[in-house]
Residue frames as qw, qx, qy, qz and C-alpha x, y, z in Angstrom:
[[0.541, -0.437, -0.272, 0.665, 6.63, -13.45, 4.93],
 [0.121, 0.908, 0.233, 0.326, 5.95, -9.66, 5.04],
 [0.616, 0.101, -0.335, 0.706, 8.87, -7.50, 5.33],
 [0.533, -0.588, -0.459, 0.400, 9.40, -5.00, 7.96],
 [0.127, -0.850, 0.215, 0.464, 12.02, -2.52, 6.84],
 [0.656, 0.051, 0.470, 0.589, 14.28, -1.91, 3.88],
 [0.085, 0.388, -0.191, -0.897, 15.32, 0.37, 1.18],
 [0.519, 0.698, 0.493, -0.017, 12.62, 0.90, -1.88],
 [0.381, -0.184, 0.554, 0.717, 14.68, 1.32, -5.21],
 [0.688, 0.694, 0.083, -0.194, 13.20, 3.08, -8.48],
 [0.381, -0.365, 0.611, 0.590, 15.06, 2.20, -11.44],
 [0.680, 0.642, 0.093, -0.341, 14.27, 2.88, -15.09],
 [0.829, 0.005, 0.495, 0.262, 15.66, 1.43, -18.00],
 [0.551, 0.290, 0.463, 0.631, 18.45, 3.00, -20.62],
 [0.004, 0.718, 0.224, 0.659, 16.94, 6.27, -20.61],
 [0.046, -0.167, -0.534, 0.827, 17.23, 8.83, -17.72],
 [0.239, -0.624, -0.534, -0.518, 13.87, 9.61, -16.45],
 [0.159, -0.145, 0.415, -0.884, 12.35, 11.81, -13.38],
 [0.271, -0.388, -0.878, -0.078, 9.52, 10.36, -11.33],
 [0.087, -0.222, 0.153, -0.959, 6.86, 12.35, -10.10],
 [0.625, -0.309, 0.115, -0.708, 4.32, 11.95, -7.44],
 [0.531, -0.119, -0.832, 0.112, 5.48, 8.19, -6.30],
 [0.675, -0.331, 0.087, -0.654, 3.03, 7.31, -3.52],
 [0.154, 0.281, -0.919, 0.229, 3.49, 5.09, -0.55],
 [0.617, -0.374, -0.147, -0.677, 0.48, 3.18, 0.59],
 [0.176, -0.259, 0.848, -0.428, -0.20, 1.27, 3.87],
 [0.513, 0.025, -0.783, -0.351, -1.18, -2.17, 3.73],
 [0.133, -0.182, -0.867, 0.444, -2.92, -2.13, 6.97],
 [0.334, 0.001, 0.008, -0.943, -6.28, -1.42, 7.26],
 [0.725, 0.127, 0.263, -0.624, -9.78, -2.61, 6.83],
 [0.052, 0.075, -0.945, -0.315, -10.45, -6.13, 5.04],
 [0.324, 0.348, 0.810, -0.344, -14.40, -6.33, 5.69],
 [0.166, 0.205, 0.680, 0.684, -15.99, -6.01, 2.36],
 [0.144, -0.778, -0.543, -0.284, -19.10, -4.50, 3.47],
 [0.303, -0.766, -0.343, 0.452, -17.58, -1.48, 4.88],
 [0.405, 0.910, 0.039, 0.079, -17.27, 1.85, 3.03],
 [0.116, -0.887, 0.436, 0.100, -13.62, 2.17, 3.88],
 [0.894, 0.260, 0.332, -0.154, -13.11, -1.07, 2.50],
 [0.234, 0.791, -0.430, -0.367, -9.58, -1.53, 0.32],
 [0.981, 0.119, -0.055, -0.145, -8.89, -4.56, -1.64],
 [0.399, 0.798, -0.372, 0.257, -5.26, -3.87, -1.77],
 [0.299, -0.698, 0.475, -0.445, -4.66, -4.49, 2.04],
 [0.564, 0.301, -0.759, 0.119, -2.17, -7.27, 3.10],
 [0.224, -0.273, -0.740, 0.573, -2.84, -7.27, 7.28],
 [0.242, -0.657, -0.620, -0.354, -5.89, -6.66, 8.66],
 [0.068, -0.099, -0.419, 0.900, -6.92, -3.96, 11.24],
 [0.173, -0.519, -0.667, -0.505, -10.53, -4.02, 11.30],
 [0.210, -0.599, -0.457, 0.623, -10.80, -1.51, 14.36],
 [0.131, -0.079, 0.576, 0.803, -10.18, 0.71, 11.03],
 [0.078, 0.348, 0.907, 0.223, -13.57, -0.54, 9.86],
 [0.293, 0.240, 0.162, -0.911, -16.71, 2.01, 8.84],
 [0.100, 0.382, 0.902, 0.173, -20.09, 1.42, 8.23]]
């Protein structure tokens, strides 16, 4: 099941730290391996997306 909404928590351990440059990425997108835009990462497909 793939979630919809919610919060997204950082959390570090014992030590205060400062994050820098966190990066959200969308999991929708190509899935056709033979196209140059091509991302293995992606969870739902949208092959309108798709370049060759």
């Amino acid at each position: 099941m793939l979630l919809e909404e919610g919060y997204i928590a950082l959390q570090s351990e014992s030590h205060p730290i400062e994050f820098r440059k966190v990066e959200l990425l969308n999991l929708v997108g190509c899935m056709d391996p033979k196209a140059t835009n091509f991302k293995s990462y992606y969870v739902k497909a949208d092959n309108a997306q798709c370049r060759f």
